[in-house]
N, C-alpha and C positions, 0 to 999 in steps of 0.2 A: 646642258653639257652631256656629251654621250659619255666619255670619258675620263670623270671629274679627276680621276687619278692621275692622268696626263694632261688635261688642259688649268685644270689651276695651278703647278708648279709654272707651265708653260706659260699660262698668262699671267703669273706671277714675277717671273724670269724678264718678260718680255715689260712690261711696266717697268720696273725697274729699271732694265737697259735703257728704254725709252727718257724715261727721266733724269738718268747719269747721263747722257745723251745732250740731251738739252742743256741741262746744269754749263757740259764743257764747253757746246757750241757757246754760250749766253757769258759765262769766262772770258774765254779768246777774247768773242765779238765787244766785251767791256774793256778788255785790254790794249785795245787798239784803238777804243773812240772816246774813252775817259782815262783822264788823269787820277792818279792813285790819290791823291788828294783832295781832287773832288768827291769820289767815291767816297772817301771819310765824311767829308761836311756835309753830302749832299743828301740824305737816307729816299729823295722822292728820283734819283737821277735816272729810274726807269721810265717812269711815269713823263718826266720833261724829255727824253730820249723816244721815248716810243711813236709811231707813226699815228696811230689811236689810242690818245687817251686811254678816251673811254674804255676801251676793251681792257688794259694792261688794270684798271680800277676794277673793271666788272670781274677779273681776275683775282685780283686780290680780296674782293668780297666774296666772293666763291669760295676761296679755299678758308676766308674766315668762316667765314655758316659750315663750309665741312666740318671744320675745328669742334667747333659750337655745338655742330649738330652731335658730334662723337661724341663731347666731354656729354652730353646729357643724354646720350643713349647707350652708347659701347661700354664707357668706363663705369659704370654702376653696374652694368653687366658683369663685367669685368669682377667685379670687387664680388657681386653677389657669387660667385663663382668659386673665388679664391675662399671665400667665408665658409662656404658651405664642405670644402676642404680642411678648413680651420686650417688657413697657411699665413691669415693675417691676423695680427692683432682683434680682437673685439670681432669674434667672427661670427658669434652667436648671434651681435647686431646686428653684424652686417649681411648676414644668409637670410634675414627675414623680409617676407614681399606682402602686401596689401596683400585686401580683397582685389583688388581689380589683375593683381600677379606681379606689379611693380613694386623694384626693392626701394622703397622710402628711405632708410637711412644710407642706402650707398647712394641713393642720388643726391641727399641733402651734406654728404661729408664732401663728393667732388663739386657740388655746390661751392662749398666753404674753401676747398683747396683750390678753387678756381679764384673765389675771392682775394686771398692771402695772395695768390699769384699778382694778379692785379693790382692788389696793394704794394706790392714788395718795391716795384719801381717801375723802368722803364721795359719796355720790348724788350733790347738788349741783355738788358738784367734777367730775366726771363726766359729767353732764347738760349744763354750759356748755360745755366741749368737745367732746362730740358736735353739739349744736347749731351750734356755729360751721361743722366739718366740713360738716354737711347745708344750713348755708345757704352754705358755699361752691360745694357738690357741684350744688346747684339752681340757684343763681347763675350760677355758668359754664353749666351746663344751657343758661338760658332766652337769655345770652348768644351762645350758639352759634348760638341755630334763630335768633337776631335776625338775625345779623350772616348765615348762610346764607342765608335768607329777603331781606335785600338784596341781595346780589351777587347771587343767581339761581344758584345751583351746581344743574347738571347733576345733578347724584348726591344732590344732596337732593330727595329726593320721597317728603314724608311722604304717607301715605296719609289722614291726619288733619290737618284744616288746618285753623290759628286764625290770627287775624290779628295781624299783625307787631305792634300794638301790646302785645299780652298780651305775648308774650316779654318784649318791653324790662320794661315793666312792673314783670314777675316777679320779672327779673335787678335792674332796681333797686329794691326791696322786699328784696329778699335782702340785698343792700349795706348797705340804707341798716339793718336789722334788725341786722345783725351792728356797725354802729359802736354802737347801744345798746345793747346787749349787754355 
């Protein structure tokens, strides 16, 4: 990256749009070639719709080992981070890393929290609460840079500037996505 101040918002921007992108074409094109009632009974109607199999599976196994791979690298990260902050519960646990520099107890707690996930029920079951989470986590998100971005804080100075309207926006789109929900 020459640039990293400009190319990661950028290639951050541009993922994004890429993937909302997709999402709507893959909308439409569901709209017009299945019935809303197969889509309910049907959860593999990609898979029997798709031209290769294969591919649309080797797709879905990819994005699970992404999953996979995050919950057992990023998110103990994650945690070891928040700990060392003391911003979470048991932080004293959780800031603590082996000898080899891995945080042992935050891998073994998202361990656990992966389990309970697993155990709680189905995909579905699953899926609507992580969602709520991510549209809380976005929500406060874009709440933040609003409500920064008016008072004028000294110490906010993003290097990427969009205008005060998107935040709000954002943050209420998040809101209002989670009461339908």
């Amino acid at each position: 990256l020459n640039d990293p101040k400009k190319s990661i918002p950028k290639g951050t921007l541009s993922a994004v749009l890429v993937g909302f992108g997709i999402y709507v074409v893959l909308a439409v094109w569901l709209a017009r070639h299945v019935s809303a009632g197969e889509l309910v009974a049907n959860k593999a109607v990609l898979i029997n719709l798709g031209r290769w199999r294969w591919a649309v599976i080797a797709g879905i196994m990819g994005a699970t080992l992404s999953s996979a791979l995050s919950m057992f690298v990023a998110s103990p990260r994650t945690l070891l981070a928040l700990g060392k902050h003391a911003t979470v519960p048991f932080s004293s646990s959780l800031s603590r890393i082996n000898k080899k520099g891995e945080p042992t107890a935050a891998i073994l707690f998202t361990a656990l929290l992966s389990l309970i996930a697993l155990l709680y029920g189905t995909l579905d079951n699953v899926a609507s609460l992580l969602t709520m989470f991510f549209l809380i986590t976005y929500g406060i998100i874009n709440l933040s840079v609003f409500i920064e971005q008016s008072i004028g804080l000294v110490s906010f100075r993003p290097s990427f500037r969009i205008p005060q309207l998107f935040s709000l926006l954002g943050s209420l789109g998040c809101f209002i996505l989670m009461f339908f929900i």
